[in-house]
C-alpha positions, 0 to 999 in steps of 0.5 A: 518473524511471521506470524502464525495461527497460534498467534491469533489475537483473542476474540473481541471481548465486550470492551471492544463490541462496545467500541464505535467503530467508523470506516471511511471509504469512498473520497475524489481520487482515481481509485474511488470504487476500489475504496468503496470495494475495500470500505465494504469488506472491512465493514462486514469483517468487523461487524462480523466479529460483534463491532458496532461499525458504520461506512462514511464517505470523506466529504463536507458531512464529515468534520460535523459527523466527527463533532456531533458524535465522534467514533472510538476509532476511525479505519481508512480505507481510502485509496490514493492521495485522500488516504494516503498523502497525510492530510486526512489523518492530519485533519483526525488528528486536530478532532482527536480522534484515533485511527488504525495506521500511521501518523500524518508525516509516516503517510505523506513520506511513505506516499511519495514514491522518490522521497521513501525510496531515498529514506529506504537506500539510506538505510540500506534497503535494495531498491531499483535505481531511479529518477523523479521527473516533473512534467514542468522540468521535462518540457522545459529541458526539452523531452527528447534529450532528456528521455536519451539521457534517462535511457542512457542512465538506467538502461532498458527496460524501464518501469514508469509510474506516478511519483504518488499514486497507487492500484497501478494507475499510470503504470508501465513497463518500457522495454524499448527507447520508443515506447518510453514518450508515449508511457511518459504521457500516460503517466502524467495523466494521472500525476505531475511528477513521473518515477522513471526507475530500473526495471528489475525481472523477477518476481513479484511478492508483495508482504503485509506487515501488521502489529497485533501487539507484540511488534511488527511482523511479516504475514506470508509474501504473495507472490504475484502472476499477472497473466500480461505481465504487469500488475496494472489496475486491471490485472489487479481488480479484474477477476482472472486478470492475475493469479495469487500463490500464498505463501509465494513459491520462495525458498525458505531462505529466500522467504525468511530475507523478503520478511525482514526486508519489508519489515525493515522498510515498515520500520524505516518509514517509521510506520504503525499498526499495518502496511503492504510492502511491494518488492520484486525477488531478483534471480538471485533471490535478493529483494528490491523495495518498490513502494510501501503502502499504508492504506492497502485494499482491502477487497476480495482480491486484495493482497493484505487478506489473502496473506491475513488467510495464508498465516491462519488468521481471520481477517476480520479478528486481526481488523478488529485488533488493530481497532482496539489497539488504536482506540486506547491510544 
């Protein structure tokens, strides 16, 4: 189901403007800008609705901020492996401290792309055809033989892209046999485990999924325009780089299936509070999962708030409530 204006949450009351609320953004990885970006917003969105918010880089300072003067609840907004592989939320959870999202085992599986799509083809859930390859196993088999046999496995064209990793670093579509070594390459800049999986044309719709208390629910499907065709980093975070259409251009039908696949996916994951699920609508309207995030930005052009915007909720309510939620855990 989606969810609708009418099912807005209530506006924050004086039990949770009394809440301490911490958002971490920033951390080491690749995508640190973009973090901050997303940490900023989330900030303002909460202190808009009357919470008592400050923003916290992941660094040394952290643990004893955390002992000193430990917040109700934690929000991560950082992107890549510090928010996302697991360990961060392992470390809360050994101070005690709640946050908005999944646990530590849901991130670590929903973070590495080859081991969420095989939980996702057990349980029945389209996704493209894939390989995992680690950059040790691709020099020791020798690299020639081992690309003709991935072409001649899952046919052209090809999607490659880092086993973990996120905002499209690393990422590239491979329309023909000699371009695939040069994507490899740039692939294992940024991971040791290169995805290498069918390329399916259609498109593009990411959905956000969020419980406000009733259960998990579909927010609208953005759909997804890169004007070069692929939704890299720069398509993403680069203004005009990608056009956005909320609720994306599906038929009724065709939308009602996308919802409940990613909600599917969320529940398959064994995710909590929020996520953002990638799928691509093929011509015949059936949608294949490509990845599910579990800290999804959250910056001015980010698809979480644009679909928040497109079901007639404000962003910074439904923020707050999944605040709420996680510091009465």
């Amino acid at each position: 189901m989606g969810v609708t204006a009418a099912e807005e949450p209530a506006v924050s009351g004086p039990e949770t403007t009394d809440l301490h609320v911490l958002v971490l953004a920033g951390g080491l990885s690749y995508e640190r800008d973009v973090s901050l970006r997303s940490g900023r917003r989330v900030l303002d969105a909460l202190r808009a609705v009357g919470m008592q918010a400050e923003l916290r880089d992941a660094d040394v300072a952290l643990l004893p901020a955390l002992t000193a003067d430990p917040p109700d609840a934690v929000v991560i907004a950082l992107h890549g492996a510090t928010g996302e592989d697991g360990s961060l939320r392992g470390v809360l959870d050994l101070c005690g401290v709640p946050y908005v999202g999944c646990d530590a085992r849901a991130s670590r599986l929903a973070w590495d792309k080859p081991s969420a799509k095989a939980v996702l083809r057990e349980a029945g859930i389209a996704t493209p055809d894939w390989v995992a390859l680690p950059h040790d196993r691709f020099s020791e088999l020798g690299a020639v033989a081992v690309l003709d046999r991935i072409v001649e496995r899952l046919g052209l064209p090809l999607m490659v892209k880092p086993a973990q990793g996120g905002s499209g670093l690393g990422a590239a579509v491979v329309r023909d046999a000699a371009s695939l070594p040069a994507a490899m390459v740039g692939c294992f800049a940024y991971d040791s485990t290169a995805l290498v999986e069918r390329y399916v044309p259609g498109m593009d719709v990411a959905v956000s999924v969020v419980d406000l208390g009733d259960g998990p629910q579909a927010l609208p499907a953005v759909e997804i325009v890169p004007r070069n065709g692929v939704y890299d980093y720069a398509a993403r975070y680069t203004a005009g780089r990608t056009t956005w259409h909320t609720p994306a251009r599906l038929e009724p039908a065709v939308a009602e299936s996308v919802a409940q696949v990613a909600l599917a996916a969320h529940t398959a994951l064994g995710l909590r509070d929020l996520s953002r699920v990638d799928l691509i609508v093929d011509s015949t309207g059936q949608p294949h999962v490509l990845e599910v995030n579990v800290s999804p930005g959250m910056t001015e052009t980010s698809l979480l708030p644009l679909a928040v915007q497109a079901a007639g909720l404000d962003f910074g309510r439904v923020i707050g409530d999944l605040v709420a939620r996680a510091a009465a855990r």
